[in-house]
Structures are given as C-alpha cells and as structure tokens.
BADO-162895 format. One line per 3 residues: number of its first residue (from 1); their letters; for each residue x, y, z of C-alpha. Coordinates in steps of 0.05 Angstrom, whole numbers, plus 5000, padded with zeros to 4 digits. Layout:
# residues N
NUM	A	X Y Z; ...;
//
This chain:
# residues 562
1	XXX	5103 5633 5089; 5135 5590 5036; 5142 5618 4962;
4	XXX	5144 5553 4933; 5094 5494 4917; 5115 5420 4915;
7	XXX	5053 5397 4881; 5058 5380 4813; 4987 5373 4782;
10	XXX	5000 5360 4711; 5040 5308 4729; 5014 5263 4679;
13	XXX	5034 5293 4624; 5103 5317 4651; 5123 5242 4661;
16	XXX	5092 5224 4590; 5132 5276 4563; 5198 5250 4602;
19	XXX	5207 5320 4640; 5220 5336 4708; 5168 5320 4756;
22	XXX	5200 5381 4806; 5162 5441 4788; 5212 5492 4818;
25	XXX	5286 5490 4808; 5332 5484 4880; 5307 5539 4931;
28	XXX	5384 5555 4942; 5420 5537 4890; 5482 5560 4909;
31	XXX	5476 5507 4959; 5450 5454 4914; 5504 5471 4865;
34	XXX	5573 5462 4919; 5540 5398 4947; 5537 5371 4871;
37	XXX	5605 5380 4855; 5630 5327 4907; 5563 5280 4901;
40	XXX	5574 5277 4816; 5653 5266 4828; 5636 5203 4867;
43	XXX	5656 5137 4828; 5610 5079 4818; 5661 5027 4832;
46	XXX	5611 4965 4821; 5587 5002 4744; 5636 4984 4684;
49	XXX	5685 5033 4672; 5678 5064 4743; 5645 5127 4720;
52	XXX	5625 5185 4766; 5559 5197 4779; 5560 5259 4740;
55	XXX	5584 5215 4680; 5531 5156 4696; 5465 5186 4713;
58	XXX	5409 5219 4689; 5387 5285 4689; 5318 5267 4728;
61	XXX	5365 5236 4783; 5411 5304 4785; 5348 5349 4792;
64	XXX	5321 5306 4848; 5392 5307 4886; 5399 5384 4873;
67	XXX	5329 5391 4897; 5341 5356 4961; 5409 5392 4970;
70	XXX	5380 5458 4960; 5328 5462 5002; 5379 5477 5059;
73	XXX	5374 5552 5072; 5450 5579 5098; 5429 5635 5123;
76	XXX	5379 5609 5168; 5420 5544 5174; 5347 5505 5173;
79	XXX	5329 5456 5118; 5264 5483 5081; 5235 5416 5056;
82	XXX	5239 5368 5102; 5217 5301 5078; 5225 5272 5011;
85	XXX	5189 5205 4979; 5226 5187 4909; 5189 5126 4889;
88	XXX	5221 5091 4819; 5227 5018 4796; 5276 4971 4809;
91	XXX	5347 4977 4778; 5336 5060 4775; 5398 5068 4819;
94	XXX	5358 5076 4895; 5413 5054 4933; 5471 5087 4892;
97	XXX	5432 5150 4909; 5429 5138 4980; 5489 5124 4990;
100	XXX	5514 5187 4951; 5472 5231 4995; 5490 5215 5056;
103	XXX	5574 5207 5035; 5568 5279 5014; 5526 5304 5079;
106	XXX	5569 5271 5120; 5635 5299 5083; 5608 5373 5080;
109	XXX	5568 5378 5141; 5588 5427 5203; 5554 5393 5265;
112	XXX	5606 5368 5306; 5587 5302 5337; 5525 5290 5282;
115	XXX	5493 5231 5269; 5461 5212 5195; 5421 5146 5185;
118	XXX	5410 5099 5135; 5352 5049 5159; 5341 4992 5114;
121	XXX	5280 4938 5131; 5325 4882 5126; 5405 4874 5124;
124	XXX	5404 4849 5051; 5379 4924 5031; 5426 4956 5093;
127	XXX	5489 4929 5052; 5459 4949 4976; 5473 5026 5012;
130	XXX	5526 5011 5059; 5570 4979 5002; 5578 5028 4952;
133	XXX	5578 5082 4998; 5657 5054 5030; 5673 5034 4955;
136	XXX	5652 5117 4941; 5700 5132 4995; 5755 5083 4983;
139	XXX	5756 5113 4902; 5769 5183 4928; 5838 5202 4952;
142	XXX	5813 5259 5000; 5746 5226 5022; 5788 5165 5046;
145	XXX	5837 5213 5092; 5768 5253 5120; 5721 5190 5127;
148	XXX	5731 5122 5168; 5704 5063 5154; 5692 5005 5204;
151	XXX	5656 4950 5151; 5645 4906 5206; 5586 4950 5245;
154	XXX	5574 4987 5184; 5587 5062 5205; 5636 5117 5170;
157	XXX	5661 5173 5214; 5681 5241 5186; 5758 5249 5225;
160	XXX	5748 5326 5235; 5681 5340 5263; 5668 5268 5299;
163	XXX	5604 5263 5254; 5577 5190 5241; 5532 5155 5179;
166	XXX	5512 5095 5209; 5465 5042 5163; 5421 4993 5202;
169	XXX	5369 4937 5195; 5315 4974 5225; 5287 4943 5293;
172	XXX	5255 4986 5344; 5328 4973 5391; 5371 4995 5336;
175	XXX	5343 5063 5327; 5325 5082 5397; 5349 5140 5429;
178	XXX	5384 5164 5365; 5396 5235 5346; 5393 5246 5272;
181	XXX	5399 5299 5228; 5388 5267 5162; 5352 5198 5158;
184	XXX	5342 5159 5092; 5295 5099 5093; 5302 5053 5040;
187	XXX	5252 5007 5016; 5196 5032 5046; 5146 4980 5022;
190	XXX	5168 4934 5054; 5165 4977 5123; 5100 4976 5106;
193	XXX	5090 4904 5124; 5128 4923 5194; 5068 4937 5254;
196	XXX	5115 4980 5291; 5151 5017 5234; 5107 5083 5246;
199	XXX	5141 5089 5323; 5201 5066 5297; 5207 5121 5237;
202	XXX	5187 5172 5298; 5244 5145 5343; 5295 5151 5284;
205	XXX	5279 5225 5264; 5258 5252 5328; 5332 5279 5339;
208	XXX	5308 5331 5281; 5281 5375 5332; 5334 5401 5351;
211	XXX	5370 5392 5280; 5338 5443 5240; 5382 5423 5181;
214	XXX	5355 5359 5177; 5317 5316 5134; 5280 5253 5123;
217	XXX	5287 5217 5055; 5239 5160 5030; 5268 5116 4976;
220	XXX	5215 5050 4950; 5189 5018 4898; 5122 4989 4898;
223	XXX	5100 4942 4934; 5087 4857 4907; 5029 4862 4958;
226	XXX	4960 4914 4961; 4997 4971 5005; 4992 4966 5081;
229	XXX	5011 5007 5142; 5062 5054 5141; 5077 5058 5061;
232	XXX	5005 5057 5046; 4991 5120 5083; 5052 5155 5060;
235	XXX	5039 5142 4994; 4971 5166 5004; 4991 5236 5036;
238	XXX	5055 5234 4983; 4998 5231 4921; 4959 5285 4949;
241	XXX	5015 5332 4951; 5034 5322 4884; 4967 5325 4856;
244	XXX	4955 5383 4901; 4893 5354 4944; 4941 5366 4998;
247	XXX	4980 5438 5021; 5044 5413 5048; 5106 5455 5017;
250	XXX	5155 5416 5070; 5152 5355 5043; 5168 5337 4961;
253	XXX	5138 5272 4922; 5180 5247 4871; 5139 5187 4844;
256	XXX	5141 5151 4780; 5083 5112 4765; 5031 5109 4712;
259	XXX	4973 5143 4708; 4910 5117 4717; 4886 5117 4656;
262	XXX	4946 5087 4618; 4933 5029 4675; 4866 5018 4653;
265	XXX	4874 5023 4574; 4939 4970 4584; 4987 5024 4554;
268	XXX	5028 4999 4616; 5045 4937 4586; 5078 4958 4520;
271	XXX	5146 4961 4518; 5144 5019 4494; 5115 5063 4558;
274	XXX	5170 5032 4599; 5213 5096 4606; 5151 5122 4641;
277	XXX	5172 5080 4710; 5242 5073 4688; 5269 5145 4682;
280	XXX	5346 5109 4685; 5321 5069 4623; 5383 5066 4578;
283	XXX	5430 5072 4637; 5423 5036 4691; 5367 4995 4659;
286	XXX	5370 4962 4590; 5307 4956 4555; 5316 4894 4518;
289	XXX	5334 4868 4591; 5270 4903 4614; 5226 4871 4551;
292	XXX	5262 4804 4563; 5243 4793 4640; 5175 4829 4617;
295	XXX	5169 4767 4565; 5181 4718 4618; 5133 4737 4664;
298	XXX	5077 4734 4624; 5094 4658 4609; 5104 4657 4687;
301	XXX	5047 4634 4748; 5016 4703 4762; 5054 4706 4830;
304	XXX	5120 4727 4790; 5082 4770 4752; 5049 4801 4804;
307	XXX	5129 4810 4820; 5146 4840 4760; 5097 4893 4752;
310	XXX	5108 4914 4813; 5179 4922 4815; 5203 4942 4741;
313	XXX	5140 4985 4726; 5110 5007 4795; 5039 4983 4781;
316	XXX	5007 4980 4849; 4968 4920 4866; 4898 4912 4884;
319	XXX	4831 4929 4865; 4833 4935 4779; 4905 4942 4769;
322	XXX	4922 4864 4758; 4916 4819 4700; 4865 4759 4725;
325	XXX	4844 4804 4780; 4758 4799 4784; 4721 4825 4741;
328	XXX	4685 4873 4787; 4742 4894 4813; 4752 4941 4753;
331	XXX	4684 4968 4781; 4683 4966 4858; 4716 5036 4875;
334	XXX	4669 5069 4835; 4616 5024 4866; 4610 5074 4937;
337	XXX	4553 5083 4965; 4527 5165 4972; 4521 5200 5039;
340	XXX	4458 5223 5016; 4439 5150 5004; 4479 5112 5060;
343	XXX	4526 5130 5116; 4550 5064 5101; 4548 5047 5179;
346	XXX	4503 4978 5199; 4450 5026 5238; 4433 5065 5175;
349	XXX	4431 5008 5138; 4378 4977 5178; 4327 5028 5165;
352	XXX	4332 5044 5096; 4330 4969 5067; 4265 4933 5055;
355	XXX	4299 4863 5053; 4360 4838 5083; 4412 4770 5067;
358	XXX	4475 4752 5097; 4538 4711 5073; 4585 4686 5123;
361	XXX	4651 4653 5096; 4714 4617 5128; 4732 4615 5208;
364	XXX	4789 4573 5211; 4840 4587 5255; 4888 4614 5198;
367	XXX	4833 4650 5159; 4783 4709 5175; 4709 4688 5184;
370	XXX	4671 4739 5144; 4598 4768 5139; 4567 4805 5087;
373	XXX	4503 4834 5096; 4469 4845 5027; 4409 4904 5029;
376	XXX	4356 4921 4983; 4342 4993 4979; 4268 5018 4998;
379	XXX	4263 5071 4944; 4321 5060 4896; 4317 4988 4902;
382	XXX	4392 4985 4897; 4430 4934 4937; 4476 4957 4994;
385	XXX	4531 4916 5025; 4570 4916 5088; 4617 4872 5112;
388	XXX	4655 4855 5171; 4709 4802 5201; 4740 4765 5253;
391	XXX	4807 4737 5262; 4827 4683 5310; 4902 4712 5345;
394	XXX	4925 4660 5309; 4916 4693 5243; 4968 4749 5273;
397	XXX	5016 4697 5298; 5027 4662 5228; 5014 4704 5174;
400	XXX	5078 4765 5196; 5062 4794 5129; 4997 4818 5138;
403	XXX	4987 4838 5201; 5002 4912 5191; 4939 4901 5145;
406	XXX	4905 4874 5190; 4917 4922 5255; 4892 4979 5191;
409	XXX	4829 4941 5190; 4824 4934 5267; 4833 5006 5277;
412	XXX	4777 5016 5213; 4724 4981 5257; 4717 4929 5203;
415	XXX	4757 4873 5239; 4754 4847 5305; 4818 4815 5331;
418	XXX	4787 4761 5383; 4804 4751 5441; 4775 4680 5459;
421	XXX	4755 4620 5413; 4686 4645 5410; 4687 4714 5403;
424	XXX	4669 4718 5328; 4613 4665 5331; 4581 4698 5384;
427	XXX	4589 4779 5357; 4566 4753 5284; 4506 4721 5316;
430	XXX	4499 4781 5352; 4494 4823 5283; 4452 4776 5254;
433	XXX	4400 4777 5314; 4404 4849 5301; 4369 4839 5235;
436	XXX	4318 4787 5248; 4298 4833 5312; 4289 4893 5249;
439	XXX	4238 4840 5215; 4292 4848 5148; 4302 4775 5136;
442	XXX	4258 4730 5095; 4227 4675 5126; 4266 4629 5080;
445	XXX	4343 4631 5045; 4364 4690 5098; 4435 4666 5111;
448	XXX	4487 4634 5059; 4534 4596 5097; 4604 4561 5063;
451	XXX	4583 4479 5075; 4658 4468 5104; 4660 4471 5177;
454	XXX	4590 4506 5197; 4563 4465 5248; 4583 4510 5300;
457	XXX	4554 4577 5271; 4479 4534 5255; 4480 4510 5331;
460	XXX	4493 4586 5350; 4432 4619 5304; 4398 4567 5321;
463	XXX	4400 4584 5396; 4383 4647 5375; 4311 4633 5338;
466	XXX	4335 4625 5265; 4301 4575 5231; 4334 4513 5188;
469	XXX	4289 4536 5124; 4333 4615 5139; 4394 4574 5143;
472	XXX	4430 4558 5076; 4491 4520 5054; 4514 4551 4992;
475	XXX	4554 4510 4945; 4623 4536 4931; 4676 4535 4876;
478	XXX	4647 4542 4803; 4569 4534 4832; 4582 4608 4848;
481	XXX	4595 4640 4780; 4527 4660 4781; 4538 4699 4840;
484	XXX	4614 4726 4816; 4581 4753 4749; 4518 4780 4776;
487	XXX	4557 4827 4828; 4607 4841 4769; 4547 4875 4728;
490	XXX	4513 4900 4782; 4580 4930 4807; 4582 4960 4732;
493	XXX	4520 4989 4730; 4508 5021 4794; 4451 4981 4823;
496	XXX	4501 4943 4880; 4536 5001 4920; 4583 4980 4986;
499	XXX	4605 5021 5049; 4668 5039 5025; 4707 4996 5073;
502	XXX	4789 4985 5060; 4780 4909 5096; 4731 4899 5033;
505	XXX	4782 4937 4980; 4833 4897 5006; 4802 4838 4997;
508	XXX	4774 4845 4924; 4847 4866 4905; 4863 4797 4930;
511	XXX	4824 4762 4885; 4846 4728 4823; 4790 4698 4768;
514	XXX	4804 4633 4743; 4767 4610 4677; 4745 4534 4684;
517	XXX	4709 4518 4630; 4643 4554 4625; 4655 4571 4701;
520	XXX	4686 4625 4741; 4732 4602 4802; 4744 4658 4856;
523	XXX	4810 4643 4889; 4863 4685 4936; 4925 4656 4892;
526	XXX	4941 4730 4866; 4964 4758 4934; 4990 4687 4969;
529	XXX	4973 4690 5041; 4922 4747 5037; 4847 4738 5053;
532	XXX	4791 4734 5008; 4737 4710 5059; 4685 4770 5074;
535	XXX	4685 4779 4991; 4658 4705 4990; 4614 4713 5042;
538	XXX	4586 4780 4994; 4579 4725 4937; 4545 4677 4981;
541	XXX	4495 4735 5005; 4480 4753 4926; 4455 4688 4921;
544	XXX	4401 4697 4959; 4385 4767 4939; 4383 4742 4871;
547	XXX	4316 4703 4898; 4281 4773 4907; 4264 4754 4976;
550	XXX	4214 4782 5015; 4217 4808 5089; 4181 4760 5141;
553	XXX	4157 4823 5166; 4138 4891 5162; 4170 4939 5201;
556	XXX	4168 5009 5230; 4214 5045 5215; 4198 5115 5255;
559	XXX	4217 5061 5310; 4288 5055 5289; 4293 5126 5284;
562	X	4262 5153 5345;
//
C-alpha cells in the first residue's frame, strides 16, 4: 500500500503563503536528484542571457520536476505516481517544462527502442515544446552527439538505445497504435473542446501497460470557455485529490488557482494577489507586464477579458466567477434542490407541485430550443425548476467548439440530439401533455413562449388540447427584467431551488447582464457561441408563476404514486 498522500487539503493557505503545494518531498530522491542535474543544466536558448534552467526558474517549478522524477522507484523499475496535472497561467514556463522533461527522459532512459510523446491540440502549441526542446539539445555539446534531431517531422532519437520523443498535433491517426512510456499533453483545455480526445488520450498511453516506468503528464491553463469534456472531468477528479474528497495516491495535482473565496470577495483582481496564479511572477512573468495587460482588459469588450482572466490568473468561467455574469448566478449552485425535497427527476416533480408553468425559448436550426418547467411546492411552497433541450444536428455541425459540451449534456439526459426536423417539437409537446394530463397547469398563462418563430410549437399544443388563453407570448429583451430579478432573489433566498442539471449550469455561466437604463438585458455575449436558451425559457416560465396561478384541476396524487 502506498506511504504517501498526494492530497493537499490546506491548500489554500499553502498557495497564499507562496509554499509548495507538494506535501511530500520526491519518493526517491536519489532518483529525483541525478535526473535534476542534466534537466537544470539545460539552456534556455530563446531567454536573455541563455541561462540554465537551474539559473532561470523557480523553486515551485524544481519541486514539481523533482516530484515527477522521483516517483520512479529503481528497484522495482515501476513509476509510483503515474499521472500528473500541473495547471498554472500563461507565461509560467509550461512548454519550457515539457520540453525539459521529456529531453532528459529521453537522454537517461534504458528502454531500448522507447517511445515518449508530446501531444499538443494544435501544431501552434506542438512547436512551443518541440522548439526549445532541439535548441536544449543543440546548446549541449554531449546531448547533441547522443540525440538526433529531424525538425522536419518533429522527432529526436537517442543514438544508443534507438529511443524516440516524438511531438504531435493530436488527431485520433497520429497517435494510434503507439507505445509510450511517458506522454505529456499540453494544453489540455483546449482538448477539452475535442469530442474524441478521451479515446484518443487512451490510445496514446495505452502502451503504459506494459511500460511500468511510465507516466502521463497534464500541462493547461484554464480554459476562455465554462470547462467541457475531457478537461472538465479531469479537473474535477484532479480537485478532489488535492482537497482529499478523492483517495488516489497515483496520480498528483499541481494546480494554481484561487480559492473560492478570494474569487468571490474580488481579492483576484488586485494586483497584488497575482503571484497566487503566477508562481514564475518575477521570472518568467513581469508584474508591471501582468498589471499592464490586466489594465487593458478592463477597458476591453468582456470577450478579451473573459481572455485575460482566464489565461494570466486561472479564473475559471461560468456560473459566479465573471464580472457582468447574472446576478443569480452568484446564487444558483447553492440554489439545489434536497433529496429529501426533490429527486430532481420530471416524475417526482409531478407529484409534489400544486401548480405547474412552462417556458420554452429558441429552436432555430443553430440554437437549442429549451423548456423550463417552473413548480410550486405543495407544502414548502417553494418553486422547483427543471429544464431540458433539443438541438437540431445542425447545432453539432457548426458550432465545433461546443460540441464536447454538448455530447456531456446528451449523455446527462438533459439534451436530446434530434434526429429529424421534428423531433423536439413533438418530445416537448409530449412533456407538456404530460402535465396537463397531471391537472398542474392553470387554465390560463400555462406556457410562456419567445414571440419569434412559434407558430409551429402553438399548431403542435394546439393539436394536443391546449387552449389559446394557456398559450402565452412573452415579450423579450428588457420586458423581462422583472422575471431576471425576481429569480435573482428568489435564487438568493432559497424559495426557487433547480434539479441540479450541468446543461442548466452551463447555461447560466453563459450569461452576461447588460444594464440598459432602468432595465436588465440577458444576453449570451460573455461565452460567444454558447447557448443561453433553456435559462430564457426558466425566465419566461417565472413570469407566469409570478401570477400565483392556480391548477385547472385537482388531482390525486396516490394516483401518480401507485
């Protein structure tokens, strides 16, 4: 059994304090210690002055190197941790460190024949490793007799043992079939956006099996975008480690980001708490630099500095974290609804509410057409939503960058990827039969509908017995304000609770508040391309529940639950 833990649980104050977020020193550090001595004598040929890397950098990067270099038992010949996820802001020397690692595996390692990996997303990041990893090489008298270097396919073979460090652009015929011992993966945000990366990552290390001295390595910053797919469930499992939610002594998290609570009291933007996301501040990074871009994008649209936080002080986005983000946003993770009050699944829902609304929003071709159903509570007169979507193929086929988001929600059961024109019109009628049939509607203002483009959703619930006085067009735009800033306070104070959906957390992290006038203006400008549509539909359905409607009818409800 392992003798060591990789969770760090006070964290938080380690990284206030600027110490080492690796609670253990190198397992072997005899190991660690013969590895540094060739990785700190490499030159940075593209820094001023050419220094080593022992001359250059940090001791936060040195422990995390040692760390990784240690781990490798010699007696056993099997590397102890296995994966690593170092996540740091931009400009903290990610590639230099890749590059670094893998020169000095490569140069030191025994496997005859071996192959070590660097995958990038794209072959703009592929070269910031590939590049100073031959000008490492090319500095170094020795390294430049044992190592090859063929620029042109991008690969460096050691002379003596045949062994290869090959750096890609990751696509799922690049990596298949290979047989890695060490893989690093660089950027991997921006895998995240990638809806076959998870195979992919399991083609590229799968040679591991039978490479007991092997390792994965995850290098990123933060993503611009809400995380999705592969890096949003990494960094999940990655968070639990470290704050010890999660057992897993095989695999170390290395992430610098702020915590929570320094997000919500602002301390993120002061100039000041930059080193906390910038451990290479003074180095690598200059802070008047750092304060100067900071400076511009706070002049900037909020796109860039959407950019900017994420990048140079690894501020996630989505729900609360983002200046102009909603109002209730601040409030909706908190906003859960109880087991003991709700499952939070549509059949529970239907026999514990007195009263039901919906909201449906959007169903273009290039948008999602959402529904919210909006609840009243028979006891705790609370109000309970749940949402769902639909999206048109088309959606998949032109926005690339969200569809790993979108294949999340698809597996969640809170999106339905259609497979004909009329798919969605027909299953939301379907839902909203569902209620009518419970006797939870009220005989009037029922369903909020967006004005643009509904004629074909009336003509389908009116097919199905819904009456024009239960049919409602809701005005959009700043007519809804009264609807954004009553969910805001009942999001704040308890009385509107949701089903805990990640389509729905998704989507109020996409929202951005715009002040016009006296008004409130809900738009999806903060996240470009992302959706916003079942969160309008939720505002539509508040303003009808704001009515205090009645049900048409009175129901029983030992029927639902026989």
């Amino acid at each position: 059994m392992p003798t060591w833990s990789t969770s760090c649980p006070d964290w938080k104050e380690r990284i206030r304090g600027r110490r080492s977020l690796i609670p253990f020193d190198p397992l072997f550090p005899e190991v660690a210690e013969a590895k540094m001595a060739l990785f700190t004598s490499l030159r940075l040929m593209d820094v001023t002055g050419q220094p080593t890397i022992g001359e250059s950098c940090d001791k936060w990067l040195l422990d995390f190197v040692a760390t990784v270099f240690g781990a490798y038992d010699p007696d056993l010949g099997e590397q102890m941790i296995k994966e690593f996820l170092l996540l740091v802001s931009k400009k903290n020397t990610k590639s230099t460190i890749a590059a670094g690692i893998m020169v000095t595996e490569l140069a030191l390692g025994w496997r005859h024949e071996d192959e070590n990996l660097i995958l990038a997303p794209t072959k703009e990041v592929a070269d910031n490793s590939f590049k100073p990893a031959a000008a490492m090489i090319r500095a170094d008298e020795e390294l430049n007799d044992l190592l090859h270097i063929q620029d042109h396919i991008k690969l460096i073979t050691q002379r003596s043992t045949k062994a290869t460090m090959k750096v890609v652009a990751a696509d799922s015929a690049t990596v298949s079939g290979k047989k890695a011992s060490r893989v690093l993966i660089d950027e991997l945000w921006l895998f995240g956006k990638v809806a076959t990366a998870d195979s992919m990552f399991q083609e590229a290390t799968g040679g591991q099996a039978s490479r007991p001295e092997g390792y994965t390595l995850f290098l990123t910053t933060q993503s611009d975008q809400p995380p999705q797919g592969v890096f949003k469930s990494e960094l999940k499992e990655y968070r639990g480690i470290r704050d010890g939610t999660v057992n897993a002594p095989t695999k170390l998290p290395v992430l610098y980001e702020f915590p929570p609570e320094m997000i919500a009291a602002e301390e993120h933007i002061d100039p000041a708490n930059f080193y906390i996301t910038n451990p290479n501040l003074g180095r690598s990074v200059s802070q008047p630099w750092l304060q100067n871009k900071f400076e511009e994008a706070q002049r900037a649209e909020m796109s860039e500095r959407q950019v900017f936080y994420a990048k140079h002080l690894n501020v996630e986005m989505g729900v609360g974290l983002l200046h102009d983000a909603w109002a209730g946003a601040l409030y909706w993770l908190k906003a859960t609804a109880s087991p003991l009050v709700w499952d939070g699944t549509l059949d529970h829902f239907l026999v514990i509410v007195e009263v039901a609304v919906g909201g449906i929003d959007g169903g273009g071709l290039d948008d999602l057409l959402g529904l919210t159903l909006i609840g009243r509570h028979r006891v705790t007169k609370q109000w309970l939503t749940w949402s769902h979507a639909w999206g048109q193929l088309d959606v998949w086929e032109r926005r690339k960058d969200i569809v790993s988001a979108l294949d999340g929600f698809v597996a969640e059961g809170t999106l339905t990827k259609c497979d004909n024109p009329t798919q969605d019109l027909i299953e939301l009628a379907d839902i909203l039969e569902r209620v009518k049939d419970a006797g939870l509607f009220p005989e009037e203002y029922a369903i909020g509908l967006d004005p643009a483009g509904i004629a074909a959703i009336v003509d389908e619930l009116s097919g199905r017995g819904f009456t024009e006085k239960q049919m409602l067009a809701i005005s959009q735009g700043f007519r809804l304000s009264g609807a954004v800033w009553g969910a805001e306070r009942k999001l704040k104070d308890g009385t509107m609770i949701h089903a805990e959906q990640s389509l729905m957390t998704w989507c109020v992290g996409n929202a951005k508040a715009e002040q016009r006038g006296n008004a409130v203006i809900i738009t999806k400008q903060i996240a470009g391309k992302a959706k916003i549509d079942p969160l309008i539909a939720l505002f539509n359905a508040v303003m009808l529940m704001a009515r205090n409607p009645e049900a048409a009818a009175s129901f029983d409800i030992s029927s639902m639950i026989a």
